[in-house]
C-alpha positions as CSV (number, residue, x, y, z in Angstrom):
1,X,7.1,0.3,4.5
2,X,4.0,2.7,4.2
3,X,3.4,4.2,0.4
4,X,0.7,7.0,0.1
5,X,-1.3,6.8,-2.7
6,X,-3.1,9.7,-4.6
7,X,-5.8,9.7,-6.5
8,X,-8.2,12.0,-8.2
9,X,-11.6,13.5,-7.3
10,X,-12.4,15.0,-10.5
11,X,-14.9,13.6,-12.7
12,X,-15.9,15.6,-15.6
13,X,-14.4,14.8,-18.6
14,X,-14.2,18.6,-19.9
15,X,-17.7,19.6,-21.4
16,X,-18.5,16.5,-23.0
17,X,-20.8,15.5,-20.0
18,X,-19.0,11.9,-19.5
19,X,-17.9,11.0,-16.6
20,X,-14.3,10.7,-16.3
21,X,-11.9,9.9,-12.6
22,X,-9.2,7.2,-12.3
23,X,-8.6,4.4,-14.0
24,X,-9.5,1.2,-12.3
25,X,-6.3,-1.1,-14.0
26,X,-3.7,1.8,-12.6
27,X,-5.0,1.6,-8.8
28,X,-5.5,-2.2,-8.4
29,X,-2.8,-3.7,-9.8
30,X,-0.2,-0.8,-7.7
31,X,-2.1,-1.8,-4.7
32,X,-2.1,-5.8,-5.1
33,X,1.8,-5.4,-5.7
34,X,2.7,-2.9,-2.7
35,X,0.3,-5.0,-0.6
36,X,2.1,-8.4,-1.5
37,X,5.1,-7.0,-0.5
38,X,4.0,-6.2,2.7
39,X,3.1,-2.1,2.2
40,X,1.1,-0.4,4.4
41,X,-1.1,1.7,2.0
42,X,-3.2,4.8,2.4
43,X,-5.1,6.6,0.4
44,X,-6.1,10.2,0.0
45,X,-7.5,12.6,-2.7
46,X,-7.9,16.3,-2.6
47,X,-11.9,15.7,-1.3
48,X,-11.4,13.0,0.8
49,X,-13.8,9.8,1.0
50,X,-14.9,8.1,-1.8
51,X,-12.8,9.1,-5.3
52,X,-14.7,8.9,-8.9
53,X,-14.0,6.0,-11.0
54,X,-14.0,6.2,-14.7
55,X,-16.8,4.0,-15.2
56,X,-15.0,2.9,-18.7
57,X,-12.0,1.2,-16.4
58,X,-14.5,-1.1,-15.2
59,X,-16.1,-2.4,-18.6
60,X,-15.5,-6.2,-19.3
61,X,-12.5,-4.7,-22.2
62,X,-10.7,-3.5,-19.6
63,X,-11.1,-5.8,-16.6
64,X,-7.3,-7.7,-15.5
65,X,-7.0,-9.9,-12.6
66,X,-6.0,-7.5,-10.4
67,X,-9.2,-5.3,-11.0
68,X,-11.3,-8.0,-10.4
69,X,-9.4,-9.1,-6.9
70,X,-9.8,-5.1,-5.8
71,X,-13.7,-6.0,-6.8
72,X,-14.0,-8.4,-4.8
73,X,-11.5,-7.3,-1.7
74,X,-13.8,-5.2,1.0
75,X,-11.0,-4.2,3.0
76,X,-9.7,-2.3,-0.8
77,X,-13.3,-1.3,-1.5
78,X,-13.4,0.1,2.2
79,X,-10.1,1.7,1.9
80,X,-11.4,3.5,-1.5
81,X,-14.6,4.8,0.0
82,X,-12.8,6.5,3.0
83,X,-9.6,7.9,1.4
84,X,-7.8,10.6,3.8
85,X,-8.1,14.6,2.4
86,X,-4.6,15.2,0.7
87,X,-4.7,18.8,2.5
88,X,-3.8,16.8,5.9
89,X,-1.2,14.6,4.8
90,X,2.2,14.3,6.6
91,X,5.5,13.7,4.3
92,X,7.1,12.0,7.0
93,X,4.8,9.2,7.8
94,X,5.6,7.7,4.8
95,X,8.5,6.4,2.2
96,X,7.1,7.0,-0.8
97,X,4.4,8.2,-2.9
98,X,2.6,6.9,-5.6
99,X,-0.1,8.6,-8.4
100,X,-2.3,6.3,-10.3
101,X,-3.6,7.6,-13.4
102,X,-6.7,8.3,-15.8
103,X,-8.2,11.4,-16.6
104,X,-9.0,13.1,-13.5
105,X,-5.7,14.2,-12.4
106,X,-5.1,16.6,-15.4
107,X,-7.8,18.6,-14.1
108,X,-7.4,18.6,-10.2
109,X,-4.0,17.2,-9.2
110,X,-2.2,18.9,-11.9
111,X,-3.3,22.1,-9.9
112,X,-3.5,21.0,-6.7
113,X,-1.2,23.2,-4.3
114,X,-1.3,20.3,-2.0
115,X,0.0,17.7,-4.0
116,X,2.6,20.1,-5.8
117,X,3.7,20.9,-2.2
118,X,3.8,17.0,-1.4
119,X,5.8,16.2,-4.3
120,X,8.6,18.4,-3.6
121,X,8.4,18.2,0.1
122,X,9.1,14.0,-0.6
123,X,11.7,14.2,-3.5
124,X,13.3,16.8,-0.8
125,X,13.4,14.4,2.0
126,X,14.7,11.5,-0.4
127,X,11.5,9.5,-0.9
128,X,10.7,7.8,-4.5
129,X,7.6,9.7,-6.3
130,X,6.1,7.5,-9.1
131,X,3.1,8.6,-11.6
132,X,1.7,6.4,-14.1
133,X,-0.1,6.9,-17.3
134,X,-1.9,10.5,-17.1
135,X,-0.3,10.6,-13.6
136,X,3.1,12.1,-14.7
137,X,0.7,15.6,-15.3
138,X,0.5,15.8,-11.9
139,X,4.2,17.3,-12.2
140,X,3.2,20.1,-14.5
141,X,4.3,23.2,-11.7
142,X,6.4,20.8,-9.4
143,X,9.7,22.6,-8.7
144,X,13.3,22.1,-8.3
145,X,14.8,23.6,-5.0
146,X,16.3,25.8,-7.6
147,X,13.1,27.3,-9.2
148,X,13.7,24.7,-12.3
149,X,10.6,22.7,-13.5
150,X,11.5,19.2,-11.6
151,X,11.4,17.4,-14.6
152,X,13.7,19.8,-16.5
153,X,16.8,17.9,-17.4
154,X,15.2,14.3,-16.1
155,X,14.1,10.9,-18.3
156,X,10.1,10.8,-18.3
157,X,7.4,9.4,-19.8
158,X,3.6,9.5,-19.4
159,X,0.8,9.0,-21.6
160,X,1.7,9.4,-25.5
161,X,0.0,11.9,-28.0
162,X,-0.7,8.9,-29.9
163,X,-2.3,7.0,-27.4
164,X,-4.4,10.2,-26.8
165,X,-5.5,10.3,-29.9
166,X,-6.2,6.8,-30.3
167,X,-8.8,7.2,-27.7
168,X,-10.4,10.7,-29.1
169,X,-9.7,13.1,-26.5
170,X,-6.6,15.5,-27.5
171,X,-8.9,17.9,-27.6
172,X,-10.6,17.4,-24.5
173,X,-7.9,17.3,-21.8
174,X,-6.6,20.5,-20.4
175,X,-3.1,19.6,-21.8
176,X,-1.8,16.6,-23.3
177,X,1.3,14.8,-20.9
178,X,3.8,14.0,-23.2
179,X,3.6,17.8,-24.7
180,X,3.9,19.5,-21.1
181,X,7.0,16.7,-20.2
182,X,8.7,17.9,-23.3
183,X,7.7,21.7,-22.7
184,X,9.0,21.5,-19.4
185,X,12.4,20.3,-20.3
186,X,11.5,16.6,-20.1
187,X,13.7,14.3,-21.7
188,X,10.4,12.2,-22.8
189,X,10.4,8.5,-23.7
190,X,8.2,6.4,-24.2
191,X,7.4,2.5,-26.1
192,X,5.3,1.0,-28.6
193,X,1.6,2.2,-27.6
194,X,-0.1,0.1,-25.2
195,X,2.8,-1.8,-23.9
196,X,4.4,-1.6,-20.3
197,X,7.4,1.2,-20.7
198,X,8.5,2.7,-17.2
199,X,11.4,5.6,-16.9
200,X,13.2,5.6,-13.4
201,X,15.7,8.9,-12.8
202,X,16.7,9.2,-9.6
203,X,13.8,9.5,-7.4
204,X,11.3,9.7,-9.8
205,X,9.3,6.9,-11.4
206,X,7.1,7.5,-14.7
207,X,4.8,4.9,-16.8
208,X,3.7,5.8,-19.7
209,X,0.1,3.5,-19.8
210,X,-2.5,1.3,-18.0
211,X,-0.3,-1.8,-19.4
212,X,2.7,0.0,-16.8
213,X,1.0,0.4,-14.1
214,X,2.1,-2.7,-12.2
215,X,5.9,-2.0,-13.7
216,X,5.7,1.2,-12.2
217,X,4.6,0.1,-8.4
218,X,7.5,-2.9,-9.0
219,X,9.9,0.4,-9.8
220,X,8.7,2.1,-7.1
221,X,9.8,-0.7,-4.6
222,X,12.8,-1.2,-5.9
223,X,13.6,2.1,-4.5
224,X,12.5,1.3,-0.9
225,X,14.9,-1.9,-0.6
């Protein structure tokens, strides 16, 4: 069983001058649950080598048991520090894919012809996609082999307006998930703010927050079995 994991390598958080990348809670607690179950991970971003972290993942609020294990794991901290380029990835080395969120990807991997390619050359071949939190943007201009926004038509969720607010930067991000979903012919979701909510259709898994993101990889396996 090898997943591919992809994650960010933006770090500006629009022109506020903060640093901004993935969210700590979204990668480590994915990894420790495809790792217990025997995955073979890799990980890439659209640079290559080491990806930015936002630096408010890691403060003591936000620290879980799993964040603290990839802390203290140096083959994880290794793996992090030499991800693949995303450019070079082959589909069919792997049997799924899966996006960990924070802010980053809105800006890079939402854009990135790479991953848009990746995403629709994997649903294509009939392997599970899942993207948690601010992940599901990465599906803003993935297609349908029939020209249709992938997620027209399909159960999503992703990162609430609410919670977006709640954390003072709807007007920050490029574009705020749960709006694009919706605009795209999403049939958005989602649960109480905070709390683990996770939307499986077909192929593709969605979490709608860091509290998800170990729902979401447990999803995501449930498709490889």
């Amino acid at each position: 069983m090898k997943i591919l994991v992809v994650l960010t390598s933006h770090d500006q958080l629009g022109d506020t001058g903060e640093k901004t990348g993935f969210w700590l809670e979204e990668l480590a607690a994915p990894y420790y649950r495809f790792v217990d179950a025997g995955a073979e991970l890799t990980l890439v971003s659209p640079k290559g080598g080491q990806p930015p972290l936002d630096p408010k993942s890691n403060l003591p609020d936000f620290q879980t048991d799993a964040t603290r294990r990839f802390e203290a794991d140096p083959l994880a901290a290794r793996a992090l520090a030499h991800t693949g380029r995303l450019a070079e990835v082959d589909i069919a080395r792997f049997d799924a894919v899966f996006y960990p969120g924070g802010h980053g990807p809105l800006w890079d991997l939402a854009e990135d012809a790479d991953s848009i390619r990746l995403i629709e050359h994997a649903l294509q071949a009939g392997k599970p996609v899942a993207a948690v939190c601010h992940a599901p943007g990465v599906l803003r201009h993935v297609k349908q082999a029939d020209g249709r926004a992938l997620v027209a038509g399909r159960q999503v969720t992703g990162f609430s307006n609410s919670e977006e607010e709640a954390v003072g930067l709807t007007g920050i991000v490029p574009f705020l998930v749960e709006d694009m979903l919706k605009a795209q012919g999403g049939d958005y979701s989602k649960g109480p703010d905070w709390q683990a909510y996770v939307v499986v259709d077909g192929l593709l898994v969605t979490g709608q927050n860091p509290g998800s993101s170990e729902a979401t990889a447990e999803a995501l396996l449930d498709q490889l079995v």
